[in-house]
PyMOL CGO cylinders between C-alpha atoms (Angstrom):
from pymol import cmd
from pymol.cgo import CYLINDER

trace = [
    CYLINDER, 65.09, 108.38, 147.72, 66.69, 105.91, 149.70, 0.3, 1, 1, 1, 1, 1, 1,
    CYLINDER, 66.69, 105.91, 149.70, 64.42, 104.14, 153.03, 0.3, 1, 1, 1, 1, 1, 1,
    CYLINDER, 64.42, 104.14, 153.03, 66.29, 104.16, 156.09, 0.3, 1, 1, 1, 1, 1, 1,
    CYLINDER, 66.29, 104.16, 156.09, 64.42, 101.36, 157.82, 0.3, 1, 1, 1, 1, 1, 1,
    CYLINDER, 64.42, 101.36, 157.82, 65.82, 98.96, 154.45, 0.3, 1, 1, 1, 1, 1, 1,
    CYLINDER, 65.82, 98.96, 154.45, 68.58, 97.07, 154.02, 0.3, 1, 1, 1, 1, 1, 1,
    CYLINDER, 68.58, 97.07, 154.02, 69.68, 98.47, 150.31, 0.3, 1, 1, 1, 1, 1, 1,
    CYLINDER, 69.68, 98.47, 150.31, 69.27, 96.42, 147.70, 0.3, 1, 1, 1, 1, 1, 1,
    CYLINDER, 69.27, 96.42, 147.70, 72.98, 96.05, 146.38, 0.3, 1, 1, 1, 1, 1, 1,
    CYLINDER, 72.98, 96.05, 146.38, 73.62, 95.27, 149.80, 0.3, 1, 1, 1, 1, 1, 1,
    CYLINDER, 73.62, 95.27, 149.80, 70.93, 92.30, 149.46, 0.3, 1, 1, 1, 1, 1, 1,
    CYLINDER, 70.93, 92.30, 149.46, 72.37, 91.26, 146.12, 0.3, 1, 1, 1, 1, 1, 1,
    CYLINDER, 72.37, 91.26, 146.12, 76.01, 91.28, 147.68, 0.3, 1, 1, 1, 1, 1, 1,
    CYLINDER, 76.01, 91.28, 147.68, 74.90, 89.49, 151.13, 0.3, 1, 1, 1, 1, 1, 1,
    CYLINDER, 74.90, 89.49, 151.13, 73.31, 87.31, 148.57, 0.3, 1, 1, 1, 1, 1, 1,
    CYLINDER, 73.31, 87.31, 148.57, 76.51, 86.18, 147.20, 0.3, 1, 1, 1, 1, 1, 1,
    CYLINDER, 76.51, 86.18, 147.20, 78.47, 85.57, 149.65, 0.3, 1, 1, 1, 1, 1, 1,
    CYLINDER, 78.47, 85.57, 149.65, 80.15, 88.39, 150.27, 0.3, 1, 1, 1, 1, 1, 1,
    CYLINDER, 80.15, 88.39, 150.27, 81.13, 88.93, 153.84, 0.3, 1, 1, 1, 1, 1, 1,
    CYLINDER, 81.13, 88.93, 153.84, 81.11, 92.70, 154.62, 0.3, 1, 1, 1, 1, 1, 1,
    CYLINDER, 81.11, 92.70, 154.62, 77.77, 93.16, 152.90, 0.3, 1, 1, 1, 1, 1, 1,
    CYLINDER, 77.77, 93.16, 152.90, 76.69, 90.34, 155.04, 0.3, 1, 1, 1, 1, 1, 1,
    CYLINDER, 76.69, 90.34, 155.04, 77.50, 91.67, 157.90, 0.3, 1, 1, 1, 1, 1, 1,
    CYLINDER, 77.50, 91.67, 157.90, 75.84, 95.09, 156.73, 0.3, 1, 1, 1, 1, 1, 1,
    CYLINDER, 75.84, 95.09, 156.73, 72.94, 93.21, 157.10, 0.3, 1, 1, 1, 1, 1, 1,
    CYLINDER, 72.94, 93.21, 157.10, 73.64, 91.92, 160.63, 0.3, 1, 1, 1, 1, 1, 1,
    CYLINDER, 73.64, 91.92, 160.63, 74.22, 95.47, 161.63, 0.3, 1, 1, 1, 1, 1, 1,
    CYLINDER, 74.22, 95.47, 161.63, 70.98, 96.39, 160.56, 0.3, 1, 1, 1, 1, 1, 1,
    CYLINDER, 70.98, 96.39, 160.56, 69.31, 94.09, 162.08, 0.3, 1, 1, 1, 1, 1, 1,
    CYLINDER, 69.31, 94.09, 162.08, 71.36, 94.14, 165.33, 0.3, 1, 1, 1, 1, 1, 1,
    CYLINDER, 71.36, 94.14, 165.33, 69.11, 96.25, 167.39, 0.3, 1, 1, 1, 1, 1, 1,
    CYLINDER, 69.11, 96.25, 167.39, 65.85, 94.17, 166.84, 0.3, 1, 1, 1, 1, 1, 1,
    CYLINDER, 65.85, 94.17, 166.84, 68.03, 90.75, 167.35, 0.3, 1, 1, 1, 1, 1, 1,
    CYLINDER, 68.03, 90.75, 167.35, 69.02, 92.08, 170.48, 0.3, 1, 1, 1, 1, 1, 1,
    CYLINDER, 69.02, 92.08, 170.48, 65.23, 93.10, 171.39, 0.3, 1, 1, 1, 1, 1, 1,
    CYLINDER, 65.23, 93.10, 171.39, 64.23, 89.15, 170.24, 0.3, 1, 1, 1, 1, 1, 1,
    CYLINDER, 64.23, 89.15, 170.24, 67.07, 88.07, 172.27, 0.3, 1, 1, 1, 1, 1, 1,
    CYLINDER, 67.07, 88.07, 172.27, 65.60, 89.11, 175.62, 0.3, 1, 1, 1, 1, 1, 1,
    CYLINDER, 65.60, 89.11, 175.62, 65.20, 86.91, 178.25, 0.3, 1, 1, 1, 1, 1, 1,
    CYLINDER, 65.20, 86.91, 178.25, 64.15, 88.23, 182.10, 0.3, 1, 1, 1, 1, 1, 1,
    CYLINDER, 64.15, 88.23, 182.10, 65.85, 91.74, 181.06, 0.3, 1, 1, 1, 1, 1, 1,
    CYLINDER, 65.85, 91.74, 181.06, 69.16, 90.23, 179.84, 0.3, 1, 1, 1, 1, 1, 1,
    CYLINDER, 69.16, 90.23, 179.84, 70.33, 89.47, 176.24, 0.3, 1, 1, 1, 1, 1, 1,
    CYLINDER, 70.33, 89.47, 176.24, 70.20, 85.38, 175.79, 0.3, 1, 1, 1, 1, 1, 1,
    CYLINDER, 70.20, 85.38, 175.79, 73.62, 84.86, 173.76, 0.3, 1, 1, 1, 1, 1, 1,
    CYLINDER, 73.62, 84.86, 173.76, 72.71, 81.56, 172.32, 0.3, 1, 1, 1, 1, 1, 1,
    CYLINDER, 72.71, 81.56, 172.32, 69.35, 83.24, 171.07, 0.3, 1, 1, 1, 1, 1, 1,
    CYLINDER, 69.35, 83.24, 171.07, 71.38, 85.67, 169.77, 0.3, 1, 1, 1, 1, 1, 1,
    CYLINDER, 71.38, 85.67, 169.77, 73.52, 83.64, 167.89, 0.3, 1, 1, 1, 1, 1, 1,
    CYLINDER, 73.52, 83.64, 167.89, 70.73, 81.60, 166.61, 0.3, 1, 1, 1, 1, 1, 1,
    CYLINDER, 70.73, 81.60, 166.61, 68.58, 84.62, 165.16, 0.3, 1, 1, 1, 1, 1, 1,
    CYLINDER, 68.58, 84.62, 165.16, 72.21, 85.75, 163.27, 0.3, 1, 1, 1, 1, 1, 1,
    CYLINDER, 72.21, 85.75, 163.27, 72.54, 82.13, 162.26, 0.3, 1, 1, 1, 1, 1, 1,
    CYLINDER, 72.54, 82.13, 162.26, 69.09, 82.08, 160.99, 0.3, 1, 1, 1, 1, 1, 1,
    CYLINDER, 69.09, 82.08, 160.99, 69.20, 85.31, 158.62, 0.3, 1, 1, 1, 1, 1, 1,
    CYLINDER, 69.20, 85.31, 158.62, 72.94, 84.00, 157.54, 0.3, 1, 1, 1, 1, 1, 1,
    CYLINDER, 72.94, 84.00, 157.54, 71.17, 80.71, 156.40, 0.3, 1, 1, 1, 1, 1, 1,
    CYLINDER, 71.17, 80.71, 156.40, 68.00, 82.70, 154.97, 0.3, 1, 1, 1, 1, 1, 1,
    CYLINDER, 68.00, 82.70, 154.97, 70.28, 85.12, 152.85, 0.3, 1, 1, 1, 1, 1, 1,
    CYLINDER, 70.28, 85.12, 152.85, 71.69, 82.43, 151.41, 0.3, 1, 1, 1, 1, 1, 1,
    CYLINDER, 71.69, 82.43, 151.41, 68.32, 80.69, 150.43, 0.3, 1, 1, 1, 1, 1, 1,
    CYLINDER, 68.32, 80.69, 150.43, 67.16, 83.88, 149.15, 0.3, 1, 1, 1, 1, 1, 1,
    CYLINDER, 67.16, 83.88, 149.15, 66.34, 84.16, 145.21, 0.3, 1, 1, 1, 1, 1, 1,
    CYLINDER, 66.34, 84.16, 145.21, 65.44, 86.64, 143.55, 0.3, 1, 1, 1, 1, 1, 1,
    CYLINDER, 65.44, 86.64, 143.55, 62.26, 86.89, 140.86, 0.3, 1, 1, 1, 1, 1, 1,
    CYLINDER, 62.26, 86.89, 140.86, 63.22, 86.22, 137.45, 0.3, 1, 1, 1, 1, 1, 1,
    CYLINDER, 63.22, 86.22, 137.45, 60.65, 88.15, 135.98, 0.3, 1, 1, 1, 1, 1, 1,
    CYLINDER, 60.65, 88.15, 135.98, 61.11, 91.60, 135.15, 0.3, 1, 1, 1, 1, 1, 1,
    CYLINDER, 61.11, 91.60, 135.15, 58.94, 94.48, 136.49, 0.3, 1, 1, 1, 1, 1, 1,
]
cmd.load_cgo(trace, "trace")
């Protein structure tokens, strides 16, 4: 049974990769609480915006995955 609150992990794997529409799967995900970081005085902060996205682009593509198996 699948977790709602998750970003799937074939999505993570894809995003991962490189590949742009899973990567912006994640981004939608995500979009609500970026918005919620993004608040300054009651109004979304663009640049913060942009920098959170930025951030979790950069992250995915640091990302590795365990070797080991489980």
């Amino acid at each position: 049974m699948r977790n709602p609150k998750l970003v799937p992990y074939e999505t993570i794997v894809r995003a991962t990769s490189g590949e742009p529409e899973a990567i912006d799967e994640v981004l939608r995900h995500y979009s609500k609480r970026i918005r919620l970081a993004s608040l300054e005085n009651g109004h979304v902060n663009k640049d913060t915006e942009d920098n959170i996205k930025r951030r979790l682009v950069a992250a995915l593509f640091k990302f590795r995955f365990d070797e080991r198996e489980v």
